[in-house]
Each structure stands twice: as structure tokens, then as C-alpha cells.
DRENBA-437697 format. One record per residue (C-alpha): residue number from 1; x, y, z. Coordinates in steps of 0.2 Angstrom, whole numbers. Each point is the difference from the previous one (the first is absolute). Layout:
% residues N
NUM, X, Y, Z
...
***
This chain:
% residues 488
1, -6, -79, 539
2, -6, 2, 20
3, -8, -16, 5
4, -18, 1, 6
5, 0, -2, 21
6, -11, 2, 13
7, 3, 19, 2
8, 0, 2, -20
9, -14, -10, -7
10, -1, -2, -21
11, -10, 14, -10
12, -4, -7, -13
13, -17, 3, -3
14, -6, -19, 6
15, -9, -7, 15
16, 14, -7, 11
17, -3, -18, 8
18, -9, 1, 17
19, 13, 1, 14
20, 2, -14, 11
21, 3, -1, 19
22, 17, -4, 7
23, -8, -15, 9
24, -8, -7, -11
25, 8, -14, -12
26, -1, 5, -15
27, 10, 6, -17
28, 12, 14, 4
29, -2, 18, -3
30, 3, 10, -14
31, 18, 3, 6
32, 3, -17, 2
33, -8, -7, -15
34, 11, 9, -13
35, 16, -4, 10
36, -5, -19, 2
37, -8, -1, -18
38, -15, -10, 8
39, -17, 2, -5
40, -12, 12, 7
41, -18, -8, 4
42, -14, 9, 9
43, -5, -8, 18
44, -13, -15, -3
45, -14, -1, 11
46, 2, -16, 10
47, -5, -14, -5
48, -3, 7, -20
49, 12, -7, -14
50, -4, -8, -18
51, -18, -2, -2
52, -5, -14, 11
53, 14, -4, 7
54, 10, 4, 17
55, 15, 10, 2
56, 13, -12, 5
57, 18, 7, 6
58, 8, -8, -14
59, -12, -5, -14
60, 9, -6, -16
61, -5, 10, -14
62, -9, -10, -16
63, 12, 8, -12
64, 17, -6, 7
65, 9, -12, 13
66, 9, 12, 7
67, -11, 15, 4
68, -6, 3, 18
69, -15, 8, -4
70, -13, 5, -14
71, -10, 16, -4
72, -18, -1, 0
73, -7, 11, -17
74, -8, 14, 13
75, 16, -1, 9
76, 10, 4, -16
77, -14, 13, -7
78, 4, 9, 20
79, 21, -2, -3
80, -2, 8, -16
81, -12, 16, 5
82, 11, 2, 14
83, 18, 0, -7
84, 10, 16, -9
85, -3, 5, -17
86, 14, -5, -13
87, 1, 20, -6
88, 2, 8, 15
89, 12, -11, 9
90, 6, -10, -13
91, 16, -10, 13
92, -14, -5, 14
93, -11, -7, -12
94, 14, -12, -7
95, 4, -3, 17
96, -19, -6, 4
97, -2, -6, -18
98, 13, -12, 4
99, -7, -6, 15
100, -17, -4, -4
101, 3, -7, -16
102, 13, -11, 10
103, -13, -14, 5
104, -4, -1, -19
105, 16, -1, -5
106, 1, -15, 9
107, -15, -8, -8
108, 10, 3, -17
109, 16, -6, 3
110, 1, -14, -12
111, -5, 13, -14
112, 14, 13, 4
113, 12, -14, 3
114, -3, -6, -19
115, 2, 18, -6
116, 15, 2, 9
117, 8, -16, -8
118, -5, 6, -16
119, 5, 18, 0
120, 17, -9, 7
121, -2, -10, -15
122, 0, 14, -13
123, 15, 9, 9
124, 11, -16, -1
125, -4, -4, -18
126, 4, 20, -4
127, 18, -2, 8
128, 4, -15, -8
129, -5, 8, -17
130, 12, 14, 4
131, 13, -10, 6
132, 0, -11, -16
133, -2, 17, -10
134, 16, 7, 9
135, 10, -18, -4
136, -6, 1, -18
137, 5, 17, -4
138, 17, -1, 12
139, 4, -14, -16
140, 1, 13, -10
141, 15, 11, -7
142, 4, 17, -4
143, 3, 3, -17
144, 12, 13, 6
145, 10, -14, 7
146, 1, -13, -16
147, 7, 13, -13
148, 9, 17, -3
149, -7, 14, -13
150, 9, -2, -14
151, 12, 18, -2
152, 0, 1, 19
153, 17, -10, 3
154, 17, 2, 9
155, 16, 8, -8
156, 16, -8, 7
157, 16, 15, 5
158, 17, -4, 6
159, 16, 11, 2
160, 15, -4, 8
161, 7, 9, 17
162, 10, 1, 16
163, -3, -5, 17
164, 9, 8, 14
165, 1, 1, 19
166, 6, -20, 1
167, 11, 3, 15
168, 13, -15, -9
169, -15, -11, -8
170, 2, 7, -18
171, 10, -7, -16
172, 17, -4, 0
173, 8, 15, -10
174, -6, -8, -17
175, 4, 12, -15
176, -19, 4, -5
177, -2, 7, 19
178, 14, 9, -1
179, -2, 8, -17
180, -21, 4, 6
181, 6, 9, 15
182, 11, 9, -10
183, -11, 6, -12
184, -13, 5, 14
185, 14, 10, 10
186, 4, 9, -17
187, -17, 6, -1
188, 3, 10, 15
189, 15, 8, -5
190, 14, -15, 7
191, 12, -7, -17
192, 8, -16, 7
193, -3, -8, -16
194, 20, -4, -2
195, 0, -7, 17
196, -16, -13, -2
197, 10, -16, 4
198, 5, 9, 19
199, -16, 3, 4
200, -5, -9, 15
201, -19, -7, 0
202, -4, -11, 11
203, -16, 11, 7
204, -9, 0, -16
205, -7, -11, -12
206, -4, -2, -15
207, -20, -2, -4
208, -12, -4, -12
209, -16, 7, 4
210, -18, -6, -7
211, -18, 6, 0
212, -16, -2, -10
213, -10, 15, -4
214, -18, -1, 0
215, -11, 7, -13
216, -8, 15, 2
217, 15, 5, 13
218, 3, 19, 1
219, 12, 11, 2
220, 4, 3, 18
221, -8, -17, 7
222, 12, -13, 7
223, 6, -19, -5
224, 9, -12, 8
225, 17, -4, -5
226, 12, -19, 3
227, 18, 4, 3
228, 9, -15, -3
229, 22, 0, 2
230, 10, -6, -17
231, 15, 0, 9
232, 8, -9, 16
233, -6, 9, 11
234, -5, -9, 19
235, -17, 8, 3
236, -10, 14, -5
237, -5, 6, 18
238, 1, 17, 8
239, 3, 8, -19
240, -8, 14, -8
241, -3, -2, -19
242, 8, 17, -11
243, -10, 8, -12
244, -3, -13, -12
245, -12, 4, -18
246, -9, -15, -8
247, -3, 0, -17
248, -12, -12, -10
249, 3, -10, -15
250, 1, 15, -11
251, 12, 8, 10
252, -9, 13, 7
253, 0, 7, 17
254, -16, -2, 9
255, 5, -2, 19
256, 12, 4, 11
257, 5, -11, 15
258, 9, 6, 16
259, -3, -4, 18
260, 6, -13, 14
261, -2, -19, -3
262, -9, -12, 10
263, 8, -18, 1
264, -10, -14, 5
265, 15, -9, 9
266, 16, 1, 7
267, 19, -6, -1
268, 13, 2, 15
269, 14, -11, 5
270, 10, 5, -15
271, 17, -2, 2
272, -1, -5, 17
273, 11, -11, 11
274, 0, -16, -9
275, -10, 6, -14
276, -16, -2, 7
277, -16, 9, -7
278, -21, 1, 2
279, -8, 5, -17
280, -20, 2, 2
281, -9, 0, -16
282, 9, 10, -15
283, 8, 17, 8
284, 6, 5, -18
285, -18, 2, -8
286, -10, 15, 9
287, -16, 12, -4
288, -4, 17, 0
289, -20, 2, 2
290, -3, 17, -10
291, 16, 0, -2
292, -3, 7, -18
293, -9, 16, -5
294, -5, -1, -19
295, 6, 14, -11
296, -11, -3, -18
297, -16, -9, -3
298, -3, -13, -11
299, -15, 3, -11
300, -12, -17, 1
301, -15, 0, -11
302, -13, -15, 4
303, -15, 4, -8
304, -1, -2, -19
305, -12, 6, -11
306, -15, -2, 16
307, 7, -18, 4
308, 10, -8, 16
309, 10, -13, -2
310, 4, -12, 15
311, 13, -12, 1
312, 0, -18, 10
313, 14, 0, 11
314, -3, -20, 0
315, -5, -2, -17
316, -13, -13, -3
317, -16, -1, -12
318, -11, -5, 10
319, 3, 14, 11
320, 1, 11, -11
321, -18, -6, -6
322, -6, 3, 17
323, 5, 17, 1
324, -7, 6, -14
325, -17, -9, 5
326, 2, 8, 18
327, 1, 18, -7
328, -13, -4, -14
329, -11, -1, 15
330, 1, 17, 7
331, 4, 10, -16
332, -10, -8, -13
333, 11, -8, -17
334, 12, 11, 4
335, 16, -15, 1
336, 8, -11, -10
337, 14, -15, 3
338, 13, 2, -13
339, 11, -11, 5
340, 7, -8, 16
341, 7, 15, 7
342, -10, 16, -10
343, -18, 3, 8
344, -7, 16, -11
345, -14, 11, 8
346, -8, 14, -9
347, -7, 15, 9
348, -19, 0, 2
349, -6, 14, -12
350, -8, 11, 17
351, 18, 4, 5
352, 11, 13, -5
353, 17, 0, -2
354, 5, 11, 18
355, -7, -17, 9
356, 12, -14, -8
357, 7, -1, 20
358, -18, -2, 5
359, -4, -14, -12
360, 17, -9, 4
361, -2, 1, 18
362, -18, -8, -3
363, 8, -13, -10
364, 14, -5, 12
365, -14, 0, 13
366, -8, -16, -10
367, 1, -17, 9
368, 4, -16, -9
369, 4, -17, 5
370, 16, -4, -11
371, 5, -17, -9
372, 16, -8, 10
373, 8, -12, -10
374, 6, -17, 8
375, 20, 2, 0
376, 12, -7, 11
377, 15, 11, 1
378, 17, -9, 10
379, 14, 10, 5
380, 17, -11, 2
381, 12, 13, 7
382, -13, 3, 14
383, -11, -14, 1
384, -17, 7, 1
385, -14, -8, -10
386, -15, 10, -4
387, -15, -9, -7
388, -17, 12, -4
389, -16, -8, 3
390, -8, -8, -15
391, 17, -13, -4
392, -6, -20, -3
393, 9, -12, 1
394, -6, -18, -10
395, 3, -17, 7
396, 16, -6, 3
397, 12, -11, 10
398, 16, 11, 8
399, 15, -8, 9
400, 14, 10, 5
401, 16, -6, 7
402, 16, 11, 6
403, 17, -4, -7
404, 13, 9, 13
405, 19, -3, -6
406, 13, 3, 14
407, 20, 2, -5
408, 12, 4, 14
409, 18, 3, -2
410, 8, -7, 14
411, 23, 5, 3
412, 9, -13, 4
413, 19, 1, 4
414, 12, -11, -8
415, 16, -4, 12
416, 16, -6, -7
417, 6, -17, 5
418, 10, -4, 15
419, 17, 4, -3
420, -1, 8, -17
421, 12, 13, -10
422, -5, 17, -4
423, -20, -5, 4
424, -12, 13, 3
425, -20, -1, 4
426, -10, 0, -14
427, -18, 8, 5
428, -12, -7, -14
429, -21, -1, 2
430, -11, -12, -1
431, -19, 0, -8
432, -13, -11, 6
433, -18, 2, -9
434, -14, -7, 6
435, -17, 0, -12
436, -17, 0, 13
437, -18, -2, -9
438, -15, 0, 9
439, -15, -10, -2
440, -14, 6, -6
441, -18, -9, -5
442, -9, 2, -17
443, -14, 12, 6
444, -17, -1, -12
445, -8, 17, 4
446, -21, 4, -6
447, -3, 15, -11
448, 1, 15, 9
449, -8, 12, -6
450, 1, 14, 13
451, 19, 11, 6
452, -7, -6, 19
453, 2, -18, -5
454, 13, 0, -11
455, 11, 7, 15
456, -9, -13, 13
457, 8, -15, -14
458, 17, 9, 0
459, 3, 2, 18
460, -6, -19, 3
461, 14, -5, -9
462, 12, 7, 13
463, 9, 8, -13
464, 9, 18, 0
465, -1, 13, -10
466, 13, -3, -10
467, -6, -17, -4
468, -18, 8, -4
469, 9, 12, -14
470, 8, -18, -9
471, -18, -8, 3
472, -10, 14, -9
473, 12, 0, -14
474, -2, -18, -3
475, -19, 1, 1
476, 2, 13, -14
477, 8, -9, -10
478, -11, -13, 2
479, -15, 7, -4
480, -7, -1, 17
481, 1, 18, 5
482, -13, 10, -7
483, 7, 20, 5
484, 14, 9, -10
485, 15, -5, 10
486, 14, 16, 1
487, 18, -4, 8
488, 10, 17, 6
***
């Protein structure tokens, strides 16, 4: 929009303000005015202001502190005949609108300051709803994640094959190689069965290989297979798995296996000068992902009679109880608990049976915040301890003291004496053992009823975590630990 100058005056249907000379002091133009957002007042005569009074300079206004000057009502009725009208040039009459109204904004500052602070008030309290909201609902879980639908389960294939390509890695000529690769060379037209004990195999291995078919897994789609050697051989690395079927548990072929393996690791150095060797990780286990293509489905049925069972993977009544509850609320009576495990949901009556995927999606897509029972679970071989959150542990006193038994076995060289017949030195040992305890206080710890000071207790004892494994048994067995306490 052009801006209104001294060669293009506004048209918009209004009287415009009287124009002022360029020497006099006065406001500014109409040019100037809507640049500078200062208001626009008609020339006074001089001498004239408020009724009976002056015009000062600078006269404070009655309505604010801050305002340099104050409109008498005939100079407002004069300011408001004069300026645009709000139809035809709707941007210069916010312009102007601003700036007359600016010397009662001031007179109104404390009201707009207080409905400021309210409506920042309001916004406030509406995030921290919605921030609590989002917390309460991020408690949640997926129902989706807690259990599997009955029917819907893995089937477990295996077969047993040859891994080539080992460049000297591979078994060691054992009789089961020998007699595989036999076999697989007859199959392409080459009898050496009569010479099975000659043959040479230290490029291949023998391999078992595993994989778990899902449900609903059909013909052409791919799985991922685990090779893993049965013999002696160094490393799987660099080898290419043979055509390998795997069959289930009722001997049946449902996929075939065939590709190179991946291996996670690596072993060089063997056989070396001076025996010396790097192994990484385990090079004899190795993966094919998609390694598999599955040859015949398995049929899986999961709906019964218009009804879905789902199973806990972590079975528990009382979250069992809570699932059920959870999809009682968005389909209505339609689940039951039967035990810790089984969760049965009927089908609402307004679906048919072409949406059972539909209604199980729905169901999975439920949140529920599950029961976590209070257990303590102590590996020895690894030393981890994991406690869940809700373990308690009653008053008690603990002291825990270190027993370290040290035996050494010291050779000690006999000499003949001086001047002897026939003597000869007698190399015998010598055992020394030396028994060290520590000291340790008896400890009286509070109830603790929380994982956060249950592990605050522990670690102020100084104690490692072996020590911890032999002090939650102990508070086990005497009564004072209040989890289920599982040892690995």
C-alpha cells in the first residue's frame, strides 16, 4: 500500500487535518505522523487550552504521570472529525488510532498491567496442566508391550551344514566333516565315499544353524539364521554357509538357509612364532540376517469362537487385574483375568469378524501402568545385583568382615653334606599360609523402605558387591528382606 505524501494526499472520503507551515512549531505533517506514530492535533490558537487554563509547553496531563500533554473535549471532538475513516483506509486509521489513544493508554496503565498478569496467569496454569497430563500418561504402558496374543508365537528350526571358504580356520579333518562333504560332493555327481578318511578339511566346518519363525511368516519372506561350529574349528570368518534346510520339531522342512556369515570377532596369531594368538569375542558363532527364506507356512489360529486371549509375559495377578480393568474402559465388559497369565477379551458385538486385526491393534494400543513385584535377583558368576523399586528392607543390625586365606608354596633346595657319598640335591617346597580377617563394626541400619535407600545403606558400609550378594542372602533368611530374592 503507497503511503500518503505531500504529492499523493489520502482519498479517503474525509476532511484531512489543516496543513501547517513549515515554520511554525507545531505536530508534523501527514507524512511524518504516520512514520513517527505521533499524534496529529489541530494548531491551537495561542493562548487557548483546557477550559480556563493556559497552554503550558509541558503540562502534565490529569490522567497520568507520564503524559506531556492532555486533550481538551473540543480538541478531541476536532481530532476525531478530522482523521480517516476505519473502512476506507483501514492501516492509517490503526496507525492514528494508536496514536491518539496513546495518551489514554497511559492513564490506564495499571488496569492493562493487571490483565496482562492475569492472562499470563492463565497461560501458566494451562502448561503446567499439560505438562502434568503428558507425565501422567507417559506412566503408562502399551498393552502391546506386556503380553503376546495367544496363537501368535515363534516355532523354533535347526539343520545342520557346512561352512566353507576358511582359508586354514576350519575343523581339523574330524570324521562327521569328512563324511558331510562327502555326501554334498555326491550330490553333484563326485563318489568319494571309499576315500572319506583322506579327505582333507580344514576349509570347512561343521555347523549347526538356528532360527525362530514368526507367526504369520509367509512363503518367500526372510529370517534370520545363527551358525554356530560343532567342531574345532579356529574361526568362522570370511566363510560362506552351503545350502542348509531347517526343519521343525516335526521334521519338516520350512526354510532354507544359505548365505555368508557375519562374525562379531576375530582370531589370528594361530600357530604363530611362539604360539602367540588375539581372539576378540567368539569367531566360531556367526549370523546371517535374512539369511533364510521360509518355504511353508505354519497355520496359527488366534481367535476362538469371537474371543482373544493374551498372555502376561511377566505373570502376575495384579497385573493381570489391571489389564483387564484398562480394556474394560474403552471396550465395555468386554475382558476377563483368568489367571495370572490368560487376560480373555470378547469382541464388541458391532464388529465383524474381517476386523479382528483392527480390534487387536486397538487393544495393543491400551496403556496400563503394571504391578512390579519387589525382587532382588544376584548373579554370582557375574556379580551384578539388580533390585526393582518397591523392595523393603525391615530393621536390622549388619556387620560384615573379610576372611582372605593366603598359601604359598615356596622350593627350597636340599644340599648334601660336606664331603658326602653318592649325595645328590633334593629340591622339596615349602608351604607357608597366613589367615588375614578384617574388622568390621556391627552396623544397626533403619527401615528402609525405598531401592534409593536401601543402596545409600549398602554402599556406606564400604562393602563390594560380592559382599552385598552374601548380605542380602543373610537378610533373607532372616526375615528382614521383604522382596523375592532370585540367585543366577
Amino acid at each position: 500500500m503507497m503511503r500518503p505524501t505531500k504529492e499523493h494526499p489520502m482519498d479517503c472520503g474525509e476532511p484531512r487535518p489543516p496543513k501547517l507551515d513549515a515554520h511554525q512549531d507545531h505536530e508534523p505533517t501527514w507524512s511524518s505522523a504516520v512514520t513517527s506514530h505521533r499524534p496529529i492535533i489541530p494548531p491551537l490558537p495561542a493562548g487557548e487550552g483546557r477550559e480556563g487554563e493556559p497552554l503550558g509547553p509541558k503540562r502534565r496531563s490529569d490522567r497520568g504521570a507520564g503524559a506531556q500533554f492532555s486533550l481538551s473535549q473540543r480538541e478531541r471532538a476536532e481530532v476525531r472529525e478530522s482523521r480517516p475513516s476505519k473502512k476506507n483506509c483501514p492501516v492509517h486509521f490503526r496507525v492514528l488510532k494508536h496514536c491518539l489513544d496513546r495518551t489514554w493508554l497511559r492513564g490506564h496503565s495499571a488496569a492493562i498491567t493487571a490483565n496482562l498478569h492475569g492472562a499470563l496467569s492463565l497461560l501458566l496454569a494451562g502448561l503446567i496442566y499439560f505438562t502434568f497430563s503428558f507425565a501422567a500418561s507417559a506412566d503408562g504402558v502399551r498393552v502391546g508391550d506386556l503380553v503376546m496374543v495367544a496363537g501368535a508365537r515363534d516355532n523354533q528350526l535347526s539343520g545342520f551344514g557346512l561352512v566353507v571358504g576358511l582359508a586354514g580356520d576350519g575343523d581339523k579333518s574330524p570324521i562327521y566333516t569328512q563324511q558331510v562333504l562327502a555326501n554334498m560332493l555326491q550330490r553333484y555327481g563326485i563318489n568319494i565315499q571309499s576315500l572319506v578318511t583322506q579327505i582333507t578339511a580344514k576349509n570347512v566346518a561343521a555347523v549347526i544353524v538356528t532360527a525362530n519363525i514368526p507367526a504369520f511368516a509367509k512363503n518367500g519372506s526372510r529370517i534370520d539364521v545363527q551358525v554356530s561350529s560343532i567342531g574345532d574349528a579356529n574361526s568362522l570368518q570370511g566363510g560362506v554357509l552351503l545350502q542348509t534346510p531347517l526343519i521343525g520339531a516335526d521334521n519338516k522342512v520350512y526354510a532354507v538357509a544359505q548365505g555368508p556369515v557375519a562374525v562379531g570377532g576375530f582370531s589370528v596369531g594361530n600357530g604363530g612364532g611362539g604360539g602367540a594368538s588375539v581372539t576378540k569375542n567368539f569367531p566360531t558363532v556367526a549370523q546371517i540376517v535374512g539369511g533364510a527364506i521360509v518355504e511353508r507356512e505354519i497355520p496359527t489360529t488366534i481367535e476362538f469362537d469371537r474371543t482373544v486371549e493374551l498372555l502376561l509375559r511377566d505373570p502376575n495377578f495384579i497385573s493381570a487385574s489391571l489389564t483387564a480393568d484398562a480394556i474394560n474402559q474403552v471396550f465395555t465388559n468386554s475382558a476377563t483375568a483368568l489367571d495370572s497369565t490368560s487376560v480373555q477379551v470378547r469382541m464388541p458385538d458391532g464388529l465383524a469378524n474381517n476386523q479382528l486385526v483392527d480390534f487387536i491393534a486397538r487393544l495393543e494400543d491400551v496403556e496400563v501402568t503394571p504391578d512390579v513385584p519387589a525382587r532382588v535377583i544376584i548373579n554370582e558368576r557375574t556379580g551384578t545385583i539388580v533390585a526393582t523399586d518397591n523392595i523393603h528392607i525391615s530393621a536390622c543390625a549388619v556387620a560384615c568382615g573379610n576372611i582372605t586365606v593366603s598359601i604359598a608354596s615356596t622350593p627350597v633346595v636340599s644340599q648334601p653334606a660336606p664331603y658326602s657319598q653318592g649325595g645328590k640335591p633334593v629340591i622339596t617346597s615349602q608351604t607357608t599360609t597366613q589367615v588375614t580377617e578384617n574388622k568390621s563394626a556391627l552396623v544397626a541400619l533403619p527401615e528402609l523402605p525405598t531401592v534409593q535407600k536401601v543402596a545409600m545403606a549398602l554402599n556406606s558400609l564400604g562393602v563390594t558387591p560380592r559382599d552385598m550378594m552374601a548380605i542380602f542372602q543373610a537378610m533373607k533368611q532372616a526375615g528382614a528382606l521383604q522382596a523375592d530374592l532370585e540367585i543366577r
